[in-house]
Wavefront OBJ file of the C-alpha trace (Angstrom):
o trace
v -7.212 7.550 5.825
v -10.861 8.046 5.045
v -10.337 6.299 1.953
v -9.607 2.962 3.330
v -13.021 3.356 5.471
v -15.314 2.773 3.158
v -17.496 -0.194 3.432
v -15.932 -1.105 6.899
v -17.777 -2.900 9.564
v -20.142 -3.858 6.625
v -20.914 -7.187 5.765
v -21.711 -7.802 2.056
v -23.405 -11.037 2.853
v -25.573 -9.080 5.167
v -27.005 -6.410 3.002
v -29.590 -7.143 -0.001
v -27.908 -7.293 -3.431
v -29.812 -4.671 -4.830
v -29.130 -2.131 -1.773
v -25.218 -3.171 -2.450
v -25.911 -2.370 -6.208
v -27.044 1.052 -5.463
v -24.881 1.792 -2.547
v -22.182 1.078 -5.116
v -23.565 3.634 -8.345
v -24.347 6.396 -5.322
v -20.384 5.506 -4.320
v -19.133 5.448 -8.255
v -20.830 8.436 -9.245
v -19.313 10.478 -6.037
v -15.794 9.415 -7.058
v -16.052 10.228 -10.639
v -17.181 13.484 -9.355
v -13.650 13.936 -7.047
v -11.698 12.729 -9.840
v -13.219 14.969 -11.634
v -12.550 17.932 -9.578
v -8.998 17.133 -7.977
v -7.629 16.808 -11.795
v -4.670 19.806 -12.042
v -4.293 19.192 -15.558
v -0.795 18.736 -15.194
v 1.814 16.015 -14.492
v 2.677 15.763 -11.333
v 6.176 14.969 -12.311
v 7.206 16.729 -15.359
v 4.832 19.762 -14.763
v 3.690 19.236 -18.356
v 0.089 20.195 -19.079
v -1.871 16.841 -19.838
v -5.597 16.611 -21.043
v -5.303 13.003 -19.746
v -2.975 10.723 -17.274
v -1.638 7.080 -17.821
v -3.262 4.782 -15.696
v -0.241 4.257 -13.777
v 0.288 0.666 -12.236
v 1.619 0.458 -8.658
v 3.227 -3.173 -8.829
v 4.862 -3.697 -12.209
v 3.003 -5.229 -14.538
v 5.428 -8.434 -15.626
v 5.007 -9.267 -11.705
v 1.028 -9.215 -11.531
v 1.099 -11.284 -15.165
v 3.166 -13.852 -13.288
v 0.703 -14.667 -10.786
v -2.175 -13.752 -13.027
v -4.709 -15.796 -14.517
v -6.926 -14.845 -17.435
v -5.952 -11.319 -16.405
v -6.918 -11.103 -13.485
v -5.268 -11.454 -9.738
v -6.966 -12.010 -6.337
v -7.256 -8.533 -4.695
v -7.523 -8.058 -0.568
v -11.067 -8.136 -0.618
v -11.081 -12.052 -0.963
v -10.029 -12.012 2.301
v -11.470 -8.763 4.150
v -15.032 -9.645 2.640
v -15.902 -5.758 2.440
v -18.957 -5.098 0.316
v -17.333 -3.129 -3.302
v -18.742 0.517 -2.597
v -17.928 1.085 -6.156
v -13.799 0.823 -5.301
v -11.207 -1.141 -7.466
v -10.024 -2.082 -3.908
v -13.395 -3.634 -3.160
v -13.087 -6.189 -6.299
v -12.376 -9.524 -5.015
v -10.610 -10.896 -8.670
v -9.402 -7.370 -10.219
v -7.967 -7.397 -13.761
v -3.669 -6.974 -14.338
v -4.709 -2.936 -15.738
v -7.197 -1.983 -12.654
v -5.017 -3.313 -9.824
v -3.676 -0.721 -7.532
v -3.678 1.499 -10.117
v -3.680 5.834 -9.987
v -3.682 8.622 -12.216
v -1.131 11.408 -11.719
v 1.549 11.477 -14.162
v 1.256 11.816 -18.377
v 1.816 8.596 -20.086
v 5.397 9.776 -21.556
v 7.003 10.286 -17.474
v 5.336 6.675 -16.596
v 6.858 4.986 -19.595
v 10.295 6.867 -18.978
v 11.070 7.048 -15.227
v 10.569 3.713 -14.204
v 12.252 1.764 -17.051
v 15.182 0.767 -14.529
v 13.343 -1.038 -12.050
v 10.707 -2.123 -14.072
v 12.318 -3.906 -16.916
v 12.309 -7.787 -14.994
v 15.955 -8.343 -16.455
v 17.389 -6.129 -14.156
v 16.548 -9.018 -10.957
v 18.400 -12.055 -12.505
v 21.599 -10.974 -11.083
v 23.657 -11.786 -8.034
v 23.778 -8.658 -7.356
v 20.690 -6.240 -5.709
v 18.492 -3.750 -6.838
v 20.565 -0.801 -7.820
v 20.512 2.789 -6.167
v 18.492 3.828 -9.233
v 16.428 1.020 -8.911
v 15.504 1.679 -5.402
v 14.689 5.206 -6.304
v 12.468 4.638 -8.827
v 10.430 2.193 -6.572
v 10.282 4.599 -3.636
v 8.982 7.303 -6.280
v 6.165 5.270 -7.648
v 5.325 4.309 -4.171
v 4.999 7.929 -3.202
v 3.528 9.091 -6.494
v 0.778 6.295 -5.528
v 0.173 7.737 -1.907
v 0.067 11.344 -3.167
v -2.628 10.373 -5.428
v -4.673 8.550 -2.942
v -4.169 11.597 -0.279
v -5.049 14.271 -2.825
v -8.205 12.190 -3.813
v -9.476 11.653 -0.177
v -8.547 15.343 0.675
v -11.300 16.424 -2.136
v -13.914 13.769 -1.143
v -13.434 14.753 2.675
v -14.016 18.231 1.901
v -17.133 17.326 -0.201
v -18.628 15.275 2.328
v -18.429 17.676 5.215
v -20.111 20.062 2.924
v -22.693 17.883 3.019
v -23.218 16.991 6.601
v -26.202 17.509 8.585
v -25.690 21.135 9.542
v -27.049 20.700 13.386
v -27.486 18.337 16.398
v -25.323 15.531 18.341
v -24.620 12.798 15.142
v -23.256 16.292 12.699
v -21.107 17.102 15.954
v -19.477 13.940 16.545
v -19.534 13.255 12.108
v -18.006 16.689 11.608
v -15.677 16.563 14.317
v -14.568 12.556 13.008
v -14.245 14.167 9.206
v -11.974 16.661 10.471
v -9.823 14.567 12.308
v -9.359 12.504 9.570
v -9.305 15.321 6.783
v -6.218 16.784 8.803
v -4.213 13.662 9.053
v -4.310 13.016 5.811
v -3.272 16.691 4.947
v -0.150 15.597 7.233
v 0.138 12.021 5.269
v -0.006 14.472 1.919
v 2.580 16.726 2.470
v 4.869 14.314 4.039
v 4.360 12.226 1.017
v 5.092 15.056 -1.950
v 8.826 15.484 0.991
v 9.559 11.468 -0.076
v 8.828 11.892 -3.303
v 11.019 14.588 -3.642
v 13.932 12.745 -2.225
v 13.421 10.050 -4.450
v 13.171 11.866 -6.927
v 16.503 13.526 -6.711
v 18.303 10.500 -6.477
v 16.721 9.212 -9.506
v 18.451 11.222 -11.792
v 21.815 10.687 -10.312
v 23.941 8.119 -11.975
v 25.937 7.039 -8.578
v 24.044 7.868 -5.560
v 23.683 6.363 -2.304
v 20.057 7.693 -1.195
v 18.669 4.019 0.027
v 20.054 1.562 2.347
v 19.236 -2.155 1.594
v 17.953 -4.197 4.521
v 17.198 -7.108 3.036
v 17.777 -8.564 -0.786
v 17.036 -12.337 -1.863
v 16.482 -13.865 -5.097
v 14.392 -16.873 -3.947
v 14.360 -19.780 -6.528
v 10.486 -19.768 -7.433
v 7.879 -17.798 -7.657
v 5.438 -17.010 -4.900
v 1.732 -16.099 -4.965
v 2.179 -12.492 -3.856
v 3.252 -9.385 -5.533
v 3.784 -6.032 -3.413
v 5.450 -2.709 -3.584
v 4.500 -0.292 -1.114
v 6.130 1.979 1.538
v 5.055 1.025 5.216
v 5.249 2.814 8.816
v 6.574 0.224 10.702
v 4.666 0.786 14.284
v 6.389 -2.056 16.631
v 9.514 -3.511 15.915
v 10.410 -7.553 17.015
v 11.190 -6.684 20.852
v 8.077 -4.630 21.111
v 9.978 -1.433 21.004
v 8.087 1.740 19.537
v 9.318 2.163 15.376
v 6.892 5.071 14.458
v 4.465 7.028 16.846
v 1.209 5.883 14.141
v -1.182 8.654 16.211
v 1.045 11.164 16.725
v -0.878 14.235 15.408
v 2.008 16.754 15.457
v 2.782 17.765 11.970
v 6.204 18.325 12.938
v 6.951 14.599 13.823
v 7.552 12.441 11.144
v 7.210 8.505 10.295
v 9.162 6.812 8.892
v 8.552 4.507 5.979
v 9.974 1.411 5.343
v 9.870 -0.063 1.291
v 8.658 -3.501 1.049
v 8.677 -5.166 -2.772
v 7.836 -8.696 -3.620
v 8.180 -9.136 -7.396
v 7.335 -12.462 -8.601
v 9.361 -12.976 -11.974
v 9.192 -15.988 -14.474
v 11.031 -18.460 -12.544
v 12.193 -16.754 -9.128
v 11.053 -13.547 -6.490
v 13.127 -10.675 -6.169
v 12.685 -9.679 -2.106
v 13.747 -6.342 -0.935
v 13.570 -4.066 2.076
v 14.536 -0.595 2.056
v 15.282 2.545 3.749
v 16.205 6.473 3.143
v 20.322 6.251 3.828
v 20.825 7.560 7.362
v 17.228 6.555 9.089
v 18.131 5.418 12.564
v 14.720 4.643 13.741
v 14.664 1.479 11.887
v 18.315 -0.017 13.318
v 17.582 -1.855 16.531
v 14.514 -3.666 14.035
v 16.796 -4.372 10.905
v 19.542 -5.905 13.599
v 16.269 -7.924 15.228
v 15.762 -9.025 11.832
v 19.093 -10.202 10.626
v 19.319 -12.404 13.426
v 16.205 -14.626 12.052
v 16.988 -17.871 10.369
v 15.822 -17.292 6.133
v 12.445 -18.769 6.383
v 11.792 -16.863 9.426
v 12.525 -13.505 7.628
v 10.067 -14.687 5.017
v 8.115 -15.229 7.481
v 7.926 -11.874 9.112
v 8.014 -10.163 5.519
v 5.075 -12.265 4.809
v 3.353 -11.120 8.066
v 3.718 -7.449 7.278
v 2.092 -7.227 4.136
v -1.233 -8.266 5.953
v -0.275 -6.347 8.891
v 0.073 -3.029 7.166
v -0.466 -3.007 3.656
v -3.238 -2.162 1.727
v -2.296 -3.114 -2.364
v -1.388 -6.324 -2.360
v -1.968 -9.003 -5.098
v -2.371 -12.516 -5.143
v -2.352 -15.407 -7.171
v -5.746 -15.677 -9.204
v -5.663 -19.609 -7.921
v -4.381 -19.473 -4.392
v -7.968 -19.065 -2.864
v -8.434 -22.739 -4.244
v -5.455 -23.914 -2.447
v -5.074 -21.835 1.059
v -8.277 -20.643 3.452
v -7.684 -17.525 3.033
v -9.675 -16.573 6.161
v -6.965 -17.254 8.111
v -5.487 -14.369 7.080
v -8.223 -12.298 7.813
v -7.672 -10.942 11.498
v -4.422 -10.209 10.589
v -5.306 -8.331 7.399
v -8.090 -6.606 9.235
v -5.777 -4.760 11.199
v -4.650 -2.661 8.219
v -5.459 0.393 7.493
v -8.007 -0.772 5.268
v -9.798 -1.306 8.668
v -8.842 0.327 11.197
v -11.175 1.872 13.333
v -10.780 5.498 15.044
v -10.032 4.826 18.378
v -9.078 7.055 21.374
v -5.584 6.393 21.387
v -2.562 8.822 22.143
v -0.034 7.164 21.683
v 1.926 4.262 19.109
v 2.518 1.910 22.363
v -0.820 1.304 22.775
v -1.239 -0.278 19.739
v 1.799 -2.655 20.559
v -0.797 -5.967 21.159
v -2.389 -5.777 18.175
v 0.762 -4.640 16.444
v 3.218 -6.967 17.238
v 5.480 -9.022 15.040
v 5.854 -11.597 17.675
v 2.976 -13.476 15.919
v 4.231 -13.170 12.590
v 4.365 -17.896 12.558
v 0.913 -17.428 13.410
v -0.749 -17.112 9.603
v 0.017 -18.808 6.238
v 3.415 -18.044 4.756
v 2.635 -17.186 1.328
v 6.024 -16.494 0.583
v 7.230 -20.180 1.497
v 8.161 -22.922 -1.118
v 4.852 -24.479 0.075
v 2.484 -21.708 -1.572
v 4.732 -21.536 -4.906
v 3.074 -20.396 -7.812
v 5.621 -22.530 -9.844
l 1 2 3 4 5 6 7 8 9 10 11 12 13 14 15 16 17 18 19 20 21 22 23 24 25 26 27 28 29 30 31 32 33 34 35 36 37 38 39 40 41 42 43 44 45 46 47 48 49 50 51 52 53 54 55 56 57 58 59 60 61 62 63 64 65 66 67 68 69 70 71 72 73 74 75 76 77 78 79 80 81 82 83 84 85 86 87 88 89 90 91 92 93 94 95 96 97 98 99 100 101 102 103 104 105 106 107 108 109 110 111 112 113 114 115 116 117 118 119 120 121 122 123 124 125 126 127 128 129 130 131 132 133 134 135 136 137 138 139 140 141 142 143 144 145 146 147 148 149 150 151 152 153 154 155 156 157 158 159 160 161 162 163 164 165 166 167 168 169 170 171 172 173 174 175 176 177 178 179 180 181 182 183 184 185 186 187 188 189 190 191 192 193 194 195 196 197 198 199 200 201 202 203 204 205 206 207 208 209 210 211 212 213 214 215 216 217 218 219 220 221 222 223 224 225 226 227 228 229 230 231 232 233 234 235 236 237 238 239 240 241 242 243 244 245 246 247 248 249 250 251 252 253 254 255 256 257 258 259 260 261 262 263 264 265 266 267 268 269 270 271 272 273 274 275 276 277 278 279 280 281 282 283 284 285 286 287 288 289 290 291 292 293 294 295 296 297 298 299 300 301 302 303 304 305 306 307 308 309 310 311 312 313 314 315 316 317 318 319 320 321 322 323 324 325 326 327 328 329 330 331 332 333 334 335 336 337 338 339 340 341 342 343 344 345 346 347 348 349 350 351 352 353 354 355 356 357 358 359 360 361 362 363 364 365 366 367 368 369 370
């Protein structure tokens, strides 16, 4: 998670511009120079040689056009105020093509293998999300996290190779690099296991892979888009979901999929699971028990709580404080700090959903986009 540290604890209106200006070229230039070296000049699906990837987009692109402005959304950094460190994450208005973007697949597989769940017809239907559908998001969510994992592997490695080589700071640095260098090794090849799955049911015409939590077609179109897989840590009773700090590479989280696609004139809402995931059963029943707005509500409180790529709105900062959000969406893992912790239920304070009325519910008729 090494990625999502840089520029915490910083405060951009603290530092001189021009120190921020070279602190992001020094930044640039070192992750052109991973890129550069963690390219395997093939696709990660196909196994095709490429000489070049697609700039793959994580959220479809008809949903960050429908919330876009000028072509550009509002990225999380409007809210977490992190200085850029030469990161597309760090951009406070991103544009539609450089918003949670990665580079791991050859442009044929990205224009082929998501055509299901990314063709915005597919959502005006009483009906949910086929199995296919489902698949194909849980794929490009993985292909995404495999991407990011393999990246900060290479740029862990590269900056422990160039840590001080003696006395207390290279200890404690060294020993910190490691830490984090092996858990996301773990995150990696846990990821590439997912992505496998999905992939498999993918190319089956009738499967039954992913189990539907929730599925609503709301009427109008919110100020959020999202699509990411998250380790749900506490559940609504305070019960433990997912050990987050549990270092054994034989334990295993387990995700759940959380999508908010804003279309023309509605938002498709879904929650998903692998079929047969019990860890997730006591929550989901929590859950169902919630009146509608009070599931939107809790939706709407974990995408600050634990995601990292969402998109909002290019206008909503002109008609919510969006430092309200902030404490919440500090918690993330865009934040977090390395803390001596052992174990997932000491996180449950900070963690819990029981606040989840607390912050602005973006994904209310209130906050509409139209």
């Amino acid at each position: 998670m090494f990625f999502e540290h840089i520029g915490e604890g910083i405060d951009k209106n603290s530092i001189p511009k021009n120190l921020e200006i070279e602190l992001n070229k020094r930044m640039s230039r070192t992750i052109s120079e991973v890129r550069a070296d963690t390219k395997d000049g093939v696709c990660f699906h196909c196994g095709k040689p490429v000489t070049s990837f697609c700039n793959s987009l994580n959220v479809p692109h008809f949903c960050l056009e429908n919330i876009g402005v000028d072509g550009k959304v509002t990225g999380p950094n409007a809210i977490l105020g992190l200085p850029s460190m030469g990161i597309s994450i760090g951009k406070e208005f991103p544009g539609i093509g450089e918003a949670g973007t990665f580079r791991i697949i050859c442009r044929e597989c990205d224009s082929k293998i998501f055509q299901e769940y990314e063709n915005p017809d597919n959502y005006y239907k009483a009906t949910p999300p086929t199995q296919k559908m489902l698949a194909e998001m849980a794929m490009k969510n993985y292909l995404k996290f495999i991407s990011k994992r393999k990246f900060e592997i290479a740029l862990l490695e590269k900056t422990l190779e160039q840590c001080p080589q003696s006395g207390i700071e290279y200890y404690f640095e060294k020993t910190e690099l490691e830490t984090r260098l092996k858990t996301s090794r773990i995150d990696l090849d846990a990821y590439i296991n997912e992505y496998r799955y999905a992939k498999k049911y993918a190319s089956k015409d009738n499967n039954n892979g992913f189990y539907i939590i929730y599925y609503r077609l709301l009427d109008y179109v919110v100020p959020v888009a999202i699509q990411a897989p998250i380790a749900v840590s506490i559940d609504l009773e305070g019960n433990v979901v997912n050990d987050i700090v549990n270092m054994d590479p034989g334990y295993k989280l387990v995700d759940l999929h959380l999508c908010v696609f804003p279309l023309k004139s509605q938002t498709a809402i879904i929650l998903f699971i692998n079929e047969g995931e019990k860890r997730y059963r006591k929550f989901y029943k929590q859950f169902r028990k919630l009146t509608e707005d009070g599931k939107l509500s809790v939706i709407n409180y974990l995408i600050f709580l634990y995601c990292e790529d969402y998109f909002l709105a290019k206008e909503l900062p002109s008609k919510v404080d969006l430092r309200q959000l902030k404490n919440i969406a500090s918690l993330t893992p865009v934040a977090w700090d390395v803390r001596p912790i052992t174990h997932a239920s000491a996180y449950a304070e900070e963690f819990t959903l029981s606040k989840w009325n607390c912050i602005p519910n973006l994904l209310s008729e209130r906050y509409k986009v139209r």
